[in-house]
N, CA, C and O atoms as a CHARMM CRD file, in Angstrom:
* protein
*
  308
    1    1 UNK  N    -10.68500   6.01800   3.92000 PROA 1      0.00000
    2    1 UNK  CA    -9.46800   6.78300   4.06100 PROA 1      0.00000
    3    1 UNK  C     -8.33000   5.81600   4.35100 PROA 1      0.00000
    4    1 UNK  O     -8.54200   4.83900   5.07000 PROA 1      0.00000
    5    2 UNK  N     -6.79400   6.11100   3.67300 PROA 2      0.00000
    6    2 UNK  CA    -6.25500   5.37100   3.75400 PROA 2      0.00000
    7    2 UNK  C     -4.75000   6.28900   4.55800 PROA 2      0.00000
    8    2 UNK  O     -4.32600   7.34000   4.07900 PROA 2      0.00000
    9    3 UNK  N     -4.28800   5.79000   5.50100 PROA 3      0.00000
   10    3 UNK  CA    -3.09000   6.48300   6.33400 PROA 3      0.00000
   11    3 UNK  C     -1.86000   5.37300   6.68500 PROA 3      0.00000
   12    3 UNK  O     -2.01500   4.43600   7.46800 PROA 3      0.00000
   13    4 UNK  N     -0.65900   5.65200   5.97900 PROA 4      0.00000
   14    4 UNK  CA     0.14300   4.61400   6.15300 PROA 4      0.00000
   15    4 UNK  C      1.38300   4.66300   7.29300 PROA 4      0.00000
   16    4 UNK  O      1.88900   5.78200   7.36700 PROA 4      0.00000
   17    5 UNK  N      1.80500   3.93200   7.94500 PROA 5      0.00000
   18    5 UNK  CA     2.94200   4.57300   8.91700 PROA 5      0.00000
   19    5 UNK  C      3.99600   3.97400   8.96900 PROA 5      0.00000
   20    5 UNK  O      3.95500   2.83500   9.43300 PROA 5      0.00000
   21    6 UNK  N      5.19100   4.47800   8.55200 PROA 6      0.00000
   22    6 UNK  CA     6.53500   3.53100   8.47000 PROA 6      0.00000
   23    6 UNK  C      7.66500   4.41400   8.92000 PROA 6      0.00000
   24    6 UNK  O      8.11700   5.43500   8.40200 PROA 6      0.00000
   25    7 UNK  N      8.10000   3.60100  10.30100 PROA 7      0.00000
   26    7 UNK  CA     9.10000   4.31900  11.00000 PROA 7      0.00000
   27    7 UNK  C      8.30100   5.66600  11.71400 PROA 7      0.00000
   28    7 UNK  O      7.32700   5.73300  12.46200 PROA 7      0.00000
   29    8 UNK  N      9.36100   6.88800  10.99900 PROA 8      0.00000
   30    8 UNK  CA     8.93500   7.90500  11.68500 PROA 8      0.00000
   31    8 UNK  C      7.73900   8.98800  10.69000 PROA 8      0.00000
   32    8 UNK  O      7.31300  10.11800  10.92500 PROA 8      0.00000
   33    9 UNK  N      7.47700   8.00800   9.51000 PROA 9      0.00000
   34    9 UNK  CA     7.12900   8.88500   8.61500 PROA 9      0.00000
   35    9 UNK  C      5.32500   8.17500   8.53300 PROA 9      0.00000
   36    9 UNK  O      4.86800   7.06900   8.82000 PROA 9      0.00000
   37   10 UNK  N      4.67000   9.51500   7.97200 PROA 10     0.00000
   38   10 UNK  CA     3.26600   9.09800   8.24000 PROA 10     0.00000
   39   10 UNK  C      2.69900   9.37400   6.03900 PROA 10     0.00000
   40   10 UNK  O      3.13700  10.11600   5.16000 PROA 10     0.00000
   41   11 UNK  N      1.91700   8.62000   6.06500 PROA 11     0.00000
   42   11 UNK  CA     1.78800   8.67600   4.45300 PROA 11     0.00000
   43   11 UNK  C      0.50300   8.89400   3.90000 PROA 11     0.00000
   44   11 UNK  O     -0.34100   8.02100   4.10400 PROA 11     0.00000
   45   12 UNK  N      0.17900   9.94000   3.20800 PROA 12     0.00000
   46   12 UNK  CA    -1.14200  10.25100   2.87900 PROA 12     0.00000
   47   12 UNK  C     -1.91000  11.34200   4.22100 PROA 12     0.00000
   48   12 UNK  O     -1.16000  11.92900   5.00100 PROA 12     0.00000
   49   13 UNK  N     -3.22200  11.46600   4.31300 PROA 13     0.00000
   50   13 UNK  CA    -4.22200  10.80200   3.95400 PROA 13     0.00000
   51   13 UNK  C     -4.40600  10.58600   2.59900 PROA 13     0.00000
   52   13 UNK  O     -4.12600  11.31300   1.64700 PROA 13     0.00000
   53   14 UNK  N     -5.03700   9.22700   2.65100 PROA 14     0.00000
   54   14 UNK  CA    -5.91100   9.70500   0.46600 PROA 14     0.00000
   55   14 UNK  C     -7.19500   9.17300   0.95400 PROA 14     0.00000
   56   14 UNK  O     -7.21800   8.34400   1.86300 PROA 14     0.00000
   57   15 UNK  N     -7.97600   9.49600   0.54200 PROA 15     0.00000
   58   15 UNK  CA    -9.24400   9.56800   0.55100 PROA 15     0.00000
   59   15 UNK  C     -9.72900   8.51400  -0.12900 PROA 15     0.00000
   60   15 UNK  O     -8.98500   8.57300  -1.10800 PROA 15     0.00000
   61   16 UNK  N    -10.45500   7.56000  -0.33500 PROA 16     0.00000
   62   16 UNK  CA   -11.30800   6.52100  -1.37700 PROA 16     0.00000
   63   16 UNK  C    -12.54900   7.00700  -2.01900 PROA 16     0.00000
   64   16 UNK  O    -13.35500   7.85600  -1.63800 PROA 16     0.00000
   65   17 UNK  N    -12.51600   6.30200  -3.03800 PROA 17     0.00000
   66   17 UNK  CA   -14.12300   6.63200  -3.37100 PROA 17     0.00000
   67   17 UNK  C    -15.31400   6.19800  -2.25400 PROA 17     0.00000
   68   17 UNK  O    -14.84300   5.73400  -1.21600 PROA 17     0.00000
   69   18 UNK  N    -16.83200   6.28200  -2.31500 PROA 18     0.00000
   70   18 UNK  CA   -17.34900   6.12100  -1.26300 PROA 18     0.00000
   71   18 UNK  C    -17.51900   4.61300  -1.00500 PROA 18     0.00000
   72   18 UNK  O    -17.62500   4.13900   0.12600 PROA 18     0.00000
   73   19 UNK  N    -17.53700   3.92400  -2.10100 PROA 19     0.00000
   74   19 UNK  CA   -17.48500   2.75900  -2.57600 PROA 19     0.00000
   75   19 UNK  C    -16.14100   1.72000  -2.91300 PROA 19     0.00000
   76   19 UNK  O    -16.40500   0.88900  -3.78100 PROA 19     0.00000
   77   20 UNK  N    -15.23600   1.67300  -2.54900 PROA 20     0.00000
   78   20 UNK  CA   -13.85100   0.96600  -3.03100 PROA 20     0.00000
   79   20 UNK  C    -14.21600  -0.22900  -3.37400 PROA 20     0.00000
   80   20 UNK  O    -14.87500  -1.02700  -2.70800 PROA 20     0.00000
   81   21 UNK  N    -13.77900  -0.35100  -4.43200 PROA 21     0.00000
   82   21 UNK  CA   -13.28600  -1.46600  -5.37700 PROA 21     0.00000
   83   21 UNK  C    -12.18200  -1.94000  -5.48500 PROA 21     0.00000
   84   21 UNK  O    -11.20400  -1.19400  -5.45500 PROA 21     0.00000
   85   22 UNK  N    -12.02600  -3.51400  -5.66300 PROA 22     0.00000
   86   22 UNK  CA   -11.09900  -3.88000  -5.52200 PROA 22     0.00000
   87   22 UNK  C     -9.83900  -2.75700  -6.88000 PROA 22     0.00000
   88   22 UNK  O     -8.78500  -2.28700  -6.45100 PROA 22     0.00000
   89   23 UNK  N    -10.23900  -2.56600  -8.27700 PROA 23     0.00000
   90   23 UNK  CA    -9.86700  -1.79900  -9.17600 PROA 23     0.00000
   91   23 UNK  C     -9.23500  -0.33700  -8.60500 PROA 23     0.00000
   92   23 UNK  O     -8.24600   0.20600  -9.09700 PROA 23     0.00000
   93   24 UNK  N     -9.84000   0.06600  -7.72100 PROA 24     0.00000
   94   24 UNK  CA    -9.43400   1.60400  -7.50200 PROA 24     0.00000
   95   24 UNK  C     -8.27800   1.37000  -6.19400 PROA 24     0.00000
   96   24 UNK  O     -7.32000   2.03500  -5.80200 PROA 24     0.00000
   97   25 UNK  N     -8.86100   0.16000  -5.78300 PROA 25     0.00000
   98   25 UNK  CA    -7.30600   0.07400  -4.50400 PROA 25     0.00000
   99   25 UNK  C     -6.44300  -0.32800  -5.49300 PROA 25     0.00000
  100   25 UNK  O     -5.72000   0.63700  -5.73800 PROA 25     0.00000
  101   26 UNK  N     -6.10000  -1.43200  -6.30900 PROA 26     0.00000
  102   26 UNK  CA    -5.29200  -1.59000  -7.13200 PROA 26     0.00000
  103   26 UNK  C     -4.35900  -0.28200  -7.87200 PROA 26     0.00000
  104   26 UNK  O     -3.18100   0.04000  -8.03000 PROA 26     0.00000
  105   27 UNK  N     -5.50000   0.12700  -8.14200 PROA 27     0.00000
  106   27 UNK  CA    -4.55800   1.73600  -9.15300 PROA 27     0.00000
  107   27 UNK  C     -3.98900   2.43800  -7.90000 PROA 27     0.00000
  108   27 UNK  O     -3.09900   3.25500  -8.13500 PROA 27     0.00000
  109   28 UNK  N     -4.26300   2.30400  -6.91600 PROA 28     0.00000
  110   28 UNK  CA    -3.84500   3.17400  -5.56600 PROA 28     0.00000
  111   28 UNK  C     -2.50800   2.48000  -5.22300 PROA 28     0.00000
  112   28 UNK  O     -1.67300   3.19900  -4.67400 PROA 28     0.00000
  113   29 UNK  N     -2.26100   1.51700  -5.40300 PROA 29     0.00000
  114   29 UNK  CA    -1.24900   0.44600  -5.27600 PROA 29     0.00000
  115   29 UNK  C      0.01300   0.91100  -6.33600 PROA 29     0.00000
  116   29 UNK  O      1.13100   1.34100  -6.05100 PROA 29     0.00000
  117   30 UNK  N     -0.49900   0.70000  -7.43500 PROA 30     0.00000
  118   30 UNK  CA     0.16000   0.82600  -8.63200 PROA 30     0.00000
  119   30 UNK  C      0.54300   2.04700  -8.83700 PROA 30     0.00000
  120   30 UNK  O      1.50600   2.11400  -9.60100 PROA 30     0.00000
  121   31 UNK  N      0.13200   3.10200  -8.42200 PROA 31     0.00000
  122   31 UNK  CA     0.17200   4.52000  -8.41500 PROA 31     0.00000
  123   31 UNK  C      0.55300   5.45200  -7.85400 PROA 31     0.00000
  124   31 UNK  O      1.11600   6.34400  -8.48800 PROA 31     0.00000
  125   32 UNK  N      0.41000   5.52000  -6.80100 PROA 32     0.00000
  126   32 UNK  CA    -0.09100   6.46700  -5.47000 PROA 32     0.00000
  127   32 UNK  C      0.91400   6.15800  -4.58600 PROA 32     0.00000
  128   32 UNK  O      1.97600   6.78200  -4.58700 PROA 32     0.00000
  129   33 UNK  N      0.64400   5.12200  -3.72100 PROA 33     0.00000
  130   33 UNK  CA     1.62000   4.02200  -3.08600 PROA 33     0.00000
  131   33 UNK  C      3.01000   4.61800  -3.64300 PROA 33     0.00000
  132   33 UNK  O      3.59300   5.29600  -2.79800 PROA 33     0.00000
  133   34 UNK  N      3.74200   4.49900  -5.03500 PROA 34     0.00000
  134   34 UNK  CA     5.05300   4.60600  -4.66900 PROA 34     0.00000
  135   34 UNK  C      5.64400   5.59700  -4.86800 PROA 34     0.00000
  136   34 UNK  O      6.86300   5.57000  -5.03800 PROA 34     0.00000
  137   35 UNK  N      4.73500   7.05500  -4.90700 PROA 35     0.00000
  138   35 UNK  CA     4.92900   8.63400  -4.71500 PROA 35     0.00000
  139   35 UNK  C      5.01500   8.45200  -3.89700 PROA 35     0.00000
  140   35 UNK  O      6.22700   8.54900  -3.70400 PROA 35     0.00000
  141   36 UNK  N      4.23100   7.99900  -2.36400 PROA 36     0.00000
  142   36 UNK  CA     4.60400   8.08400  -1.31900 PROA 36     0.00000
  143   36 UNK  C      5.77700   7.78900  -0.95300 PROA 36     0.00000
  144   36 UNK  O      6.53600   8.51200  -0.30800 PROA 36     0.00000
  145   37 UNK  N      6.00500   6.56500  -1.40300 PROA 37     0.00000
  146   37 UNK  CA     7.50700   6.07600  -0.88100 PROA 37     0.00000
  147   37 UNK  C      8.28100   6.56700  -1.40700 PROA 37     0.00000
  148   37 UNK  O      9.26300   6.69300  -0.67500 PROA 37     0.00000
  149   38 UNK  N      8.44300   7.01400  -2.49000 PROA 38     0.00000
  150   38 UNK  CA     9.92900   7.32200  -2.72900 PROA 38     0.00000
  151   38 UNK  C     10.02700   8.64800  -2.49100 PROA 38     0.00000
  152   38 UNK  O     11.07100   9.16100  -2.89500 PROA 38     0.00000
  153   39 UNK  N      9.19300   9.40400  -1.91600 PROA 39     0.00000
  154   39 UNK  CA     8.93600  10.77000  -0.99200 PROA 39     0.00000
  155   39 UNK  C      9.79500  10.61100   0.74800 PROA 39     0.00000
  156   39 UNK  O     10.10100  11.54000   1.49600 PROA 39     0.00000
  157   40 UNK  N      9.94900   9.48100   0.91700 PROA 40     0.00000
  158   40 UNK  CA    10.35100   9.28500   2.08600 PROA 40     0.00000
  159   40 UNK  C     12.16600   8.90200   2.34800 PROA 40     0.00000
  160   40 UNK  O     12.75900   7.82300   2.37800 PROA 40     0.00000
  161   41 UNK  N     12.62900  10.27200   2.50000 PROA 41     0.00000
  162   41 UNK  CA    14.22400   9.82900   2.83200 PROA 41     0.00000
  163   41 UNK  C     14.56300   8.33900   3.48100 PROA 41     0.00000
  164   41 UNK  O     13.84200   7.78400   4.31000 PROA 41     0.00000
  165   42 UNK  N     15.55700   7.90300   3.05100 PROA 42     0.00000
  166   42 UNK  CA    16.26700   6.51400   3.52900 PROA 42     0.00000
  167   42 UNK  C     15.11300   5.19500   3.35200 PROA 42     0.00000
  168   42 UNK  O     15.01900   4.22600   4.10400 PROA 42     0.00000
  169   43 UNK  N     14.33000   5.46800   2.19400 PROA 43     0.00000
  170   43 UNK  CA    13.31200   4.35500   2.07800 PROA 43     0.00000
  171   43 UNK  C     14.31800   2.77300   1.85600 PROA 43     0.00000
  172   43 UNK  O     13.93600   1.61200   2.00000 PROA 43     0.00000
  173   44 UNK  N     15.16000   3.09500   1.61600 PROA 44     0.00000
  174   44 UNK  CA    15.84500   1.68100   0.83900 PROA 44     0.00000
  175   44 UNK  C     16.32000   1.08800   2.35400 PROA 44     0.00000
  176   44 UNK  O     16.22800  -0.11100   2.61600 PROA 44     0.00000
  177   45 UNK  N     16.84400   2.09100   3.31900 PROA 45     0.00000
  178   45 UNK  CA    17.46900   1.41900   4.71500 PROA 45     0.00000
  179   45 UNK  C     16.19200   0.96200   5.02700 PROA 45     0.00000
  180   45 UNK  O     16.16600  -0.22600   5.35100 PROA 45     0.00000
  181   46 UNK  N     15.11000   1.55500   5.02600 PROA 46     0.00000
  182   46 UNK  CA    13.58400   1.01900   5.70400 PROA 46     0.00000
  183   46 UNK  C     13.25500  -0.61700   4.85200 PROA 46     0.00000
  184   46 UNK  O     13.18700  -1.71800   5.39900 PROA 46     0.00000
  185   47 UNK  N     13.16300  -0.43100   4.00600 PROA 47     0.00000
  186   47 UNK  CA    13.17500  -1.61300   2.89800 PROA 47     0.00000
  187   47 UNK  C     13.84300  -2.78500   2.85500 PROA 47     0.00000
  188   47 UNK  O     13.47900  -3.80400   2.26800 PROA 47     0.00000
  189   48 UNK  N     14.84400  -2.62100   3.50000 PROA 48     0.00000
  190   48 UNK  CA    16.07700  -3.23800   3.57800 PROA 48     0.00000
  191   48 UNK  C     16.26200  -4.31000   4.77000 PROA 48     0.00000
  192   48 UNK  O     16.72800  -5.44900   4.78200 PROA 48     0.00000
  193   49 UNK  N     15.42000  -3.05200   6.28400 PROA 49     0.00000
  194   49 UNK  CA    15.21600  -3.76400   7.21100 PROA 49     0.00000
  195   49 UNK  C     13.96100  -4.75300   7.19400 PROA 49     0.00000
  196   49 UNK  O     14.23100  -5.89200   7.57700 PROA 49     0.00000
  197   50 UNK  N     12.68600  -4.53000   6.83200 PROA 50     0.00000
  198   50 UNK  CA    11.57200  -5.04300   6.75500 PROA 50     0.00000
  199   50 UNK  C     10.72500  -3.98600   6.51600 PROA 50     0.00000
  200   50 UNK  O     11.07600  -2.83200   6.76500 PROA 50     0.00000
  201   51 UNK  N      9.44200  -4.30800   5.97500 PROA 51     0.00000
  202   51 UNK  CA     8.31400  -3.89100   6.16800 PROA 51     0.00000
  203   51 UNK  C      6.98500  -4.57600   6.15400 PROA 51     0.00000
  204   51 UNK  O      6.96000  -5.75400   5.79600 PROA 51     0.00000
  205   52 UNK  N      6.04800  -4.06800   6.44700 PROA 52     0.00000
  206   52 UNK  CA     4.95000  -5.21100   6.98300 PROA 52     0.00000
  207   52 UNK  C      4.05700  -4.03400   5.92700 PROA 52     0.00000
  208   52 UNK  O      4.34300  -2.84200   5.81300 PROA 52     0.00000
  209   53 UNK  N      3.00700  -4.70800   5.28000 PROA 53     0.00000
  210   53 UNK  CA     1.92800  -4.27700   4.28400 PROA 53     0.00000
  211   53 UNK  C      0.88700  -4.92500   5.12800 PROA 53     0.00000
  212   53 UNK  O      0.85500  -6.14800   4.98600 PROA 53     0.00000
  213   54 UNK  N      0.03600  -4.43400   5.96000 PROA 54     0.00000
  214   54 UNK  CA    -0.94600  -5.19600   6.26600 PROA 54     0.00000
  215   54 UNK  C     -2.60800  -4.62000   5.77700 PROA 54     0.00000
  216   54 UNK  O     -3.02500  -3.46900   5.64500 PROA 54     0.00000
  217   55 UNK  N     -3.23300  -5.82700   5.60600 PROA 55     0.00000
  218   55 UNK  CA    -4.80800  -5.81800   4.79800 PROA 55     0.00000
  219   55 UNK  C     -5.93200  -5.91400   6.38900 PROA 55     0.00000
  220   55 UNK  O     -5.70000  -6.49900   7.44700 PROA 55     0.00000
  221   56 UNK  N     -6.87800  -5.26900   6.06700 PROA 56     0.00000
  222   56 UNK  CA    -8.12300  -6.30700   6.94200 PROA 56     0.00000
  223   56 UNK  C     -8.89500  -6.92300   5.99500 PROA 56     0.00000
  224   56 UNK  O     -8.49800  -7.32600   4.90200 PROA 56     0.00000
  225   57 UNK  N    -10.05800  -6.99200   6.45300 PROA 57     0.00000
  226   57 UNK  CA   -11.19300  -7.58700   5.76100 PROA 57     0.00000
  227   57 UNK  C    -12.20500  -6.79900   4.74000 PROA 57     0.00000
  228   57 UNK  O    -13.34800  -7.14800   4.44300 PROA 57     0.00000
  229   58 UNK  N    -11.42800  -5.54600   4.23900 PROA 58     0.00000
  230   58 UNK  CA   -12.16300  -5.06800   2.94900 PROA 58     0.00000
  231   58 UNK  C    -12.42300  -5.69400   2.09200 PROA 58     0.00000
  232   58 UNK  O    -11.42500  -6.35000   1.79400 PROA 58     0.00000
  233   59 UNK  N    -13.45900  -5.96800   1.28000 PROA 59     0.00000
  234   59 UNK  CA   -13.07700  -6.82500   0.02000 PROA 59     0.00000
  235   59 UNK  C    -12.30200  -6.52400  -1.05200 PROA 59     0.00000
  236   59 UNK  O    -11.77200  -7.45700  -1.65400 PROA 59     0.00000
  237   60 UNK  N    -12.02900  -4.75200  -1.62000 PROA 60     0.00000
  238   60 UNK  CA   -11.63100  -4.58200  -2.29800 PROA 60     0.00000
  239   60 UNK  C     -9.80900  -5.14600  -1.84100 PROA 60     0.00000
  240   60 UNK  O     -8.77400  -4.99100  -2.49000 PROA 60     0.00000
  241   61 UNK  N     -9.98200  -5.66800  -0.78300 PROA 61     0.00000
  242   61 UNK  CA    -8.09700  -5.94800  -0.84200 PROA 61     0.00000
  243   61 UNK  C     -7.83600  -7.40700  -1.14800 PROA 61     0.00000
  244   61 UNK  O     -6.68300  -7.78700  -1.34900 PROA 61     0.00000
  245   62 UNK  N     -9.06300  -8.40200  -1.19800 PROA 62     0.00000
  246   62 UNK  CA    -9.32700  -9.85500  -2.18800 PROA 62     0.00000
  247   62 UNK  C     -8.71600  -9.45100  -3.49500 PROA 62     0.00000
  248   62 UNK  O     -7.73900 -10.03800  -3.96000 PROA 62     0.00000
  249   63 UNK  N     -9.29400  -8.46100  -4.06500 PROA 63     0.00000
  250   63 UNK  CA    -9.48200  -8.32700  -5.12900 PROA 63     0.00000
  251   63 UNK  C     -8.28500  -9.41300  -6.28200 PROA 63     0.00000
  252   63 UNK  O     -7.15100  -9.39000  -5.80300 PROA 63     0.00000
  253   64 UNK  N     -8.34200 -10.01400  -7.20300 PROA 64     0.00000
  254   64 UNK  CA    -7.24000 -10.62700  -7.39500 PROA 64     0.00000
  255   64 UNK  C     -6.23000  -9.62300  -7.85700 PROA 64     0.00000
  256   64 UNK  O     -5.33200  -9.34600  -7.06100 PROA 64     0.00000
  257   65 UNK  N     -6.24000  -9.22100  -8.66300 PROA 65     0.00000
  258   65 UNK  CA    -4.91600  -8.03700  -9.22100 PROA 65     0.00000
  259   65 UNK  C     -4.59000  -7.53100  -7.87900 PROA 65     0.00000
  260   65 UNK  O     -3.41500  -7.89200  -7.80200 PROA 65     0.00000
  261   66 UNK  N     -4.82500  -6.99300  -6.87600 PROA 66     0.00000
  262   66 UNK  CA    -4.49400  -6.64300  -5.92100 PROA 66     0.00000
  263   66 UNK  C     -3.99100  -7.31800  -5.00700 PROA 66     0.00000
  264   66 UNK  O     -3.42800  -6.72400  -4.08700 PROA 66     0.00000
  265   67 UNK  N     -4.08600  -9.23000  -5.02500 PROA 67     0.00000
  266   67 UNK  CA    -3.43300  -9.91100  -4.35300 PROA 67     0.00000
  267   67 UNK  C     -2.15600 -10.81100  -5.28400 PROA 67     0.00000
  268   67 UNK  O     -1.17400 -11.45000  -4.90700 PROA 67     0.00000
  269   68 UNK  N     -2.51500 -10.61200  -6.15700 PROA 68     0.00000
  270   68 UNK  CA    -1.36200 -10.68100  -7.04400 PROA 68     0.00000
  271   68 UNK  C     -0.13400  -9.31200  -7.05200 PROA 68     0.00000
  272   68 UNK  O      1.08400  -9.48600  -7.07100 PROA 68     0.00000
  273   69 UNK  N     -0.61200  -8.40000  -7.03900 PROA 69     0.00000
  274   69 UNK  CA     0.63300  -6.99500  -6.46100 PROA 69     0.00000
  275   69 UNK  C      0.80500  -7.39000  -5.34000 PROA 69     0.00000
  276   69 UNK  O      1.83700  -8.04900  -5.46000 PROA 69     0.00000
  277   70 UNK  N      0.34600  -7.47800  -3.76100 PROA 70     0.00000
  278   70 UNK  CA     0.87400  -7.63700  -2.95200 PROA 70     0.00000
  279   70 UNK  C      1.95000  -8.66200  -3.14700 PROA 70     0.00000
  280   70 UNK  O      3.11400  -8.27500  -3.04400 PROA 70     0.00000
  281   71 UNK  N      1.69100 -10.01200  -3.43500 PROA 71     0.00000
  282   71 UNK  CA     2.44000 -10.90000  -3.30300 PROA 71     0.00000
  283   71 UNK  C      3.66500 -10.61300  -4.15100 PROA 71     0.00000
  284   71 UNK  O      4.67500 -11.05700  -3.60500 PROA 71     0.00000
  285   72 UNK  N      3.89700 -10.02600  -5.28700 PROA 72     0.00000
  286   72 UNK  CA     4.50500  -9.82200  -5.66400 PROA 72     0.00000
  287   72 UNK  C      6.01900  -8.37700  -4.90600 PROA 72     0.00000
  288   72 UNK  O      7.22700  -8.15600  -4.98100 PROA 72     0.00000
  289   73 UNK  N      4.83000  -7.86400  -4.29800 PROA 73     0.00000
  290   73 UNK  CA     5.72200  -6.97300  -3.87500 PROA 73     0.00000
  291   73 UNK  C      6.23300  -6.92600  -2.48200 PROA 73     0.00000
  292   73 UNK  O      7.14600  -6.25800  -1.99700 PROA 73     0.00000
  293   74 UNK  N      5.24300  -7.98800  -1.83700 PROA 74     0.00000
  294   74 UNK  CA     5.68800  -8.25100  -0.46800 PROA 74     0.00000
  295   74 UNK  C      5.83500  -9.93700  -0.66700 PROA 74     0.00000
  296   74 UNK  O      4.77900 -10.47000  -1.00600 PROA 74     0.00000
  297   75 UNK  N      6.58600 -10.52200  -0.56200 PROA 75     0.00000
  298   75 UNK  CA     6.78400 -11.62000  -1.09200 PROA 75     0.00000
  299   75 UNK  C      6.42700 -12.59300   1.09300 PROA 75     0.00000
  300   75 UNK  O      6.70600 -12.08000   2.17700 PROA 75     0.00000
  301   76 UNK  N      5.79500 -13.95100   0.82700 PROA 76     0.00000
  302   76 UNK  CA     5.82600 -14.15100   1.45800 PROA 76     0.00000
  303   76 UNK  C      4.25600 -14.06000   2.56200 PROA 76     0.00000
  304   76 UNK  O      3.89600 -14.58300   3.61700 PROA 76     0.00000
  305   77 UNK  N      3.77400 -13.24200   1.73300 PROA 77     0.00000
  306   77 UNK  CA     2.26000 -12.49200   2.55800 PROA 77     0.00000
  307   77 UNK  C      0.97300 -13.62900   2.15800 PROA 77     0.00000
  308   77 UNK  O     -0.17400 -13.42700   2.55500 PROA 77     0.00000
């Protein structure tokens, strides 16, 4: 299960398969991810100030396509 929190706003739940792959976090990334956000009034002031994307130690978040989007979209990580 994945639950995101920025500011005052809370994002999802979404559910994973039982199994995550690096592939299905990716499409969750590419997909999913920015319904949420752009669901969220004043995302650009939030954006603007910072935001932090943080990973643990899943593997599916190695995944390369998936560390290639982060970096790309959080520059610096």
């Amino acid at each position: 299960m994945w639950i995101g929190v920025l500011g005052e706003n809370l994002l999802g739940p979404v559910f994973s398969p039982d199994n995550l792959n690096g592939a299905a976090f990716l499409e969750f990334l590419q997909n999913r991810l920015p319904v949420f956000l752009d669901a969220i009034p004043n995302i650009q002031d939030i954006r603007d100030r910072g935001m932090w994307f943080q990973l643990d130690g899943c593997p599916a978040h190695y995944y390369r396509g998936v560390r290639e989007w982060v970096h790309e979209n959080f520059p610096g990580m």
